[in-house]
C-alpha positions as CSV (number, residue, x, y, z in Angstrom):
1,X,-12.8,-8.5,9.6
2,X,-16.1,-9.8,8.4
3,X,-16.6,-13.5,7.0
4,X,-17.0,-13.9,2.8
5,X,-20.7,-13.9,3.3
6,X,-20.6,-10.6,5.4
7,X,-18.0,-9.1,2.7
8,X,-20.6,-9.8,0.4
9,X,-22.3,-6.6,-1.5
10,X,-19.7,-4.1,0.9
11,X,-17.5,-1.8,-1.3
12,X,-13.8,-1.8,-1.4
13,X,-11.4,1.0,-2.7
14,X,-7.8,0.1,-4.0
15,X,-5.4,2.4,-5.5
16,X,-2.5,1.4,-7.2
17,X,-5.1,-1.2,-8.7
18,X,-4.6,-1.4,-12.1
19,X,-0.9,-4.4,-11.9
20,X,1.4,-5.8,-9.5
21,X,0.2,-6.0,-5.9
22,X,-2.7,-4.0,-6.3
23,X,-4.4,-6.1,-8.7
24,X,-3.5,-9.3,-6.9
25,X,-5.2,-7.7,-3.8
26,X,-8.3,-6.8,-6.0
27,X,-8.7,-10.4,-7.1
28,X,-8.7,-11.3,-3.8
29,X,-11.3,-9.5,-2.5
30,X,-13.4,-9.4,-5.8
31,X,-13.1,-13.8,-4.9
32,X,-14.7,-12.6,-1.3
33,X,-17.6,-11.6,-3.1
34,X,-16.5,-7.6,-2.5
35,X,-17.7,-4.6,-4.7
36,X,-14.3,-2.8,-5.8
37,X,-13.4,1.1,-6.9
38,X,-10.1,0.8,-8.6
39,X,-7.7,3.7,-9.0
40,X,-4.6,4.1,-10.9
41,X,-3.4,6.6,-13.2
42,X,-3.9,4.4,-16.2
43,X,-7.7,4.2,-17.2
44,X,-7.4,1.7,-20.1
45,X,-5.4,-0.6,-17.4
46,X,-8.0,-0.4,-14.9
47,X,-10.9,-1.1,-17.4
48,X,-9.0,-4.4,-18.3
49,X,-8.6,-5.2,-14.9
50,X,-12.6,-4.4,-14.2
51,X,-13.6,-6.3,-17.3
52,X,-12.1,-9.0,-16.2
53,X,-13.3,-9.0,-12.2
54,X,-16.5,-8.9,-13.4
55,X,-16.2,-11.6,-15.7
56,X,-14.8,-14.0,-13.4
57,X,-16.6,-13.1,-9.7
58,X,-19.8,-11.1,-11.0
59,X,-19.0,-8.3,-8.9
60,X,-19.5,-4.5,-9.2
61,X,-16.5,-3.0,-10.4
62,X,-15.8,0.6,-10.8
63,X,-12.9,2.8,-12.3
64,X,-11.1,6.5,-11.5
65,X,-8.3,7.0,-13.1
66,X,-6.5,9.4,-10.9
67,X,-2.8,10.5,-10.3
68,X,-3.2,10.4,-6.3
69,X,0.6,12.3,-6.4
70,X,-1.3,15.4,-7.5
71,X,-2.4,17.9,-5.2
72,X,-5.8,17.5,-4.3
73,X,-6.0,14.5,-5.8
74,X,-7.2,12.5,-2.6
75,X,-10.6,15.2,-1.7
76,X,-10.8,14.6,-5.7
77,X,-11.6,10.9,-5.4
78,X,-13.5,10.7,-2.2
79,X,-15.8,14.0,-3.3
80,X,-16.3,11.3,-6.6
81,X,-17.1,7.9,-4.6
82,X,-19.5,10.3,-2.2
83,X,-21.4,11.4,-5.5
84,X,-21.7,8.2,-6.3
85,X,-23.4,7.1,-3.0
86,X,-20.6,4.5,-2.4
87,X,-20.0,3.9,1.3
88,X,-15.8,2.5,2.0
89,X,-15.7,-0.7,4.2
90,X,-12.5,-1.0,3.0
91,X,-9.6,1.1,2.0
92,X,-6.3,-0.3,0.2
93,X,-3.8,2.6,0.1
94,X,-1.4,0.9,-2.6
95,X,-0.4,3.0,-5.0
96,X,3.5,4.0,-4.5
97,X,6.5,5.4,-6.6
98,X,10.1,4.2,-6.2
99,X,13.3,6.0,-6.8
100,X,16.8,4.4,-6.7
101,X,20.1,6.1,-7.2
102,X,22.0,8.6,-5.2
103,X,19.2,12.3,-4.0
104,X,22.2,14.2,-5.5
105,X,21.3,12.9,-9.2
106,X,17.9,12.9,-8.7
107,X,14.9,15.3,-10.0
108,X,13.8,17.0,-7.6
109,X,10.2,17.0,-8.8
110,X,10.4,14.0,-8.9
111,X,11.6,13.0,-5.2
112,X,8.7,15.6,-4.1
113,X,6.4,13.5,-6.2
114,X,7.4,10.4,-4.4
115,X,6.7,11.7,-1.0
116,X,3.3,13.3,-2.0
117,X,2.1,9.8,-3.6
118,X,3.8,7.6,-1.2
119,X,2.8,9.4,2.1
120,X,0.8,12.3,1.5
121,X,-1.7,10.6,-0.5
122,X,-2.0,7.4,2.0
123,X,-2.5,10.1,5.1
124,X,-5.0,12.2,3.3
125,X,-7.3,9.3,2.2
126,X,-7.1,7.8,5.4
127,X,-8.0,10.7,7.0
128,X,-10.9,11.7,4.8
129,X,-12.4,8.1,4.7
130,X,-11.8,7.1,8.4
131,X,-14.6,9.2,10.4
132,X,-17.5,7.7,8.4
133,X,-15.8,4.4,9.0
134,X,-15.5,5.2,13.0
135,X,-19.2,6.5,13.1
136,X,-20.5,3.2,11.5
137,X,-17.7,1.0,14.5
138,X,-16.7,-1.2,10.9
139,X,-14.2,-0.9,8.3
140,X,-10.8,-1.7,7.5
141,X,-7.6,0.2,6.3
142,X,-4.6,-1.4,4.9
143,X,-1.6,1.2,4.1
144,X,1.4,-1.1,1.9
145,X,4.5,0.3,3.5
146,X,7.8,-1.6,3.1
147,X,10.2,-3.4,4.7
148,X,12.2,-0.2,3.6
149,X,10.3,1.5,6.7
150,X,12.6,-0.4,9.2
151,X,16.1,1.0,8.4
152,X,17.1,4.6,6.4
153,X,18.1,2.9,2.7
154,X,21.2,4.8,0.9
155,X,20.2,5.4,-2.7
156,X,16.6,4.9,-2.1
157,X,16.5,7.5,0.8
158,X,12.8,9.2,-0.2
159,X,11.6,5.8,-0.7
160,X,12.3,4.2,2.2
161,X,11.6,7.8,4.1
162,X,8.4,7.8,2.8
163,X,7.5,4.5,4.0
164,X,8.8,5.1,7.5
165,X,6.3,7.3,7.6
166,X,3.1,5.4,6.1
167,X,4.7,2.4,9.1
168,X,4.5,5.2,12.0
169,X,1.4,6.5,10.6
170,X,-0.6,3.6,10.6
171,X,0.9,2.4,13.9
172,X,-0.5,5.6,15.5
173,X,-3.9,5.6,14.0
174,X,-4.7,1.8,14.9
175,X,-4.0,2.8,18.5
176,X,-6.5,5.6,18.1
177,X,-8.9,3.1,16.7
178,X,-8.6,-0.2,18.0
179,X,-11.3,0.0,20.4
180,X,-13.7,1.4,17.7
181,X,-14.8,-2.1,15.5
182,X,-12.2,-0.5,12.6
183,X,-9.2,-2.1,11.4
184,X,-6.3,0.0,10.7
185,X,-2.8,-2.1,9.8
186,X,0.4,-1.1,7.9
187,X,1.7,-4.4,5.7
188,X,5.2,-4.0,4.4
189,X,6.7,-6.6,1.6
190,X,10.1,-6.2,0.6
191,X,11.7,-6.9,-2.8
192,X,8.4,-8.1,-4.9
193,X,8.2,-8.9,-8.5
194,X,6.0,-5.9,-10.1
195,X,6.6,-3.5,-13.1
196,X,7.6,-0.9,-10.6
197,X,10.6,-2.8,-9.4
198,X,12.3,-4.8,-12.5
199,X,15.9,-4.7,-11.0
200,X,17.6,-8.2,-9.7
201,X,17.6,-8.0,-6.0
202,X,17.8,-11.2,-3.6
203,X,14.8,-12.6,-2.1
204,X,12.2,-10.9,-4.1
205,X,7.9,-12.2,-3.8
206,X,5.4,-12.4,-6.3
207,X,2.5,-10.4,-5.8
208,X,0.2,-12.9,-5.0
209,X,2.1,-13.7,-1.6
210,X,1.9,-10.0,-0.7
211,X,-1.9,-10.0,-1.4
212,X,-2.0,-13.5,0.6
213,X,-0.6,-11.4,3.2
214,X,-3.0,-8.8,3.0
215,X,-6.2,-11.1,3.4
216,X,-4.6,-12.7,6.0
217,X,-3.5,-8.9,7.9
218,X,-7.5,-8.0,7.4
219,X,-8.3,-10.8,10.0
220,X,-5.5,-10.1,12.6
221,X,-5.3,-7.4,15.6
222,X,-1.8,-5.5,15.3
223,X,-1.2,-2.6,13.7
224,X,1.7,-3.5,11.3
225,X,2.5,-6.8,9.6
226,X,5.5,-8.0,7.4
227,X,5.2,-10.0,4.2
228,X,7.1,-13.3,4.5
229,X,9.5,-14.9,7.0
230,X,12.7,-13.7,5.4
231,X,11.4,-10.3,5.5
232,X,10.1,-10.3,8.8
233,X,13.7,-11.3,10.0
234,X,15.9,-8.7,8.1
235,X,13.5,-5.9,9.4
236,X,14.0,-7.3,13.0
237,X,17.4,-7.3,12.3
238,X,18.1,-3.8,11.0
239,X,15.3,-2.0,13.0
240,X,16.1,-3.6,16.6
241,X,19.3,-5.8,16.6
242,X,21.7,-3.0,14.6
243,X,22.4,0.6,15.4
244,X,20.9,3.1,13.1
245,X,24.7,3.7,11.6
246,X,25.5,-0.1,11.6
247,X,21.9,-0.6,9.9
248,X,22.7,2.7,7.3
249,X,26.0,1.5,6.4
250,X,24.8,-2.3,5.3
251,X,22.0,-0.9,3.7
252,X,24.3,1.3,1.8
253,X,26.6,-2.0,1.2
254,X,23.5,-4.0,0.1
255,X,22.1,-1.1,-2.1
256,X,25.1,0.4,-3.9
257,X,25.0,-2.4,-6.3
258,X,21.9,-2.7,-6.8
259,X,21.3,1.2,-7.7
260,X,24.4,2.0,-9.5
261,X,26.1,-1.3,-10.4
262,X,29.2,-1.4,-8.4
């Protein structure tokens, strides 16, 4: 990863952007003297969120609102940021959807939803920003999986599915890169403190720690990296120490109260 005076007048795209991690993240990189492109699906959100950049780092900041679950959505954005003659050094696929409660009581549409926002989106813009990234040996991509990658979760099942996949994903892809001058690493936080995820659940981050994390991922060498050491612990727990049916059936322990009370 560059130094702040390198990251200076270089462009970085984050989705999700507009609250919660993504906008910690932002601020972050706005501080490193980054250009930004933020995406989220609510445009007066993001204009807040740009105002304010601006005001604070005197940076370029630009908006899309976009809903990256929608088909297309992904060729949609990066036909928009090659119109506009902006060149990704850095990619921050944020944006996510959680379900909780049991598949059997869920919408359907809505599960699909998940998966297209949570995986396909993050695949699709990776692969459609990557080659220039490849071609120019610099660049970095940061996919937010989950600690929920590590283990199947009972009553979040498409959630945690979903970011089993961004982990392998971005496992595979920094392997194909890692000799190319790009950086391509998965960072999963667990319970964090954001709009998207108001229930009580033990051990939960703020925000800024994830984005802390984040920075601090850009500047390392593997391909996946967990947000804090409690984290990092229960995911070496449940994705190396247990079985898959011993790690399924605490989850489901763990999780039943949190989804449905009881």
């Amino acid at each position: 990863m560059k130094t702040k005076e390198e990251m200076r007048r270089r462009t970085a795209v984050v989705t999700g952007a507009a609250t919660g991690i993504g906008a910690a993240i932002t601020e972050r990189l706005a501080r490193q003297g980054m250009h930004l492109v933020l995406v989220a699906r609510d445009g007066a959100r993001l204009e807040t969120a740009a105002e304010q950049l601006r005001a604070e780092h005197g940076v370029q900041v630009s908006t899309f609102a976009l809903d990256l679950s929608h088909q297309g959505a992904p060729a949609r954005l990066a036909e928009w940021l090659t119109g506009a003659g902006t060149e990704v050094d850095v990619l921050v696929n944020n944006a996510g959807a959680i379900l909780m409660g049991p598949i059997a009581d869920s919408d359907p549409a809505r599960v699909r939803g998940l998966v297209d926002l949570n995986a396909g989106a993050v695949a699709e813009l990776t692969a459609l920003v990557l080659p220039a990234m490849v071609a120019r040996g610099t660049g970095a991509i940061v996919n937010i999986a989950s600690t929920g990658a590590y283990a199947p979760a009972p009553y979040m099942a498409a959630y945690a599915a979903s970011k089993a996949f961004v982990l392998s994903f971005t496992q595979a892809v920094w392997a194909e890169t890692k000799t190319t001058g790009v950086r391509v690493v998965a960072v999963s936080p667990g319970p964090t403190d954001t709009a998207m995820n108001t229930r009580r659940m033990p051990g939960k981050r703020g925000p800024d720690s994830v984005a802390d994390t984040v920075m601090s991922a850009l500047r390392g060498r593997g391909p996946a990296v967990v947000d804090g050491r409690l984290n990092a612990f229960q995911t070496f727990v449940f994705g190396r120490l247990l079985s898959a049916s011993a790690a399924t059936r605490t989850a489901e322990r763990i999780l039943r109260k949190a989804a449905l009370g009881n």
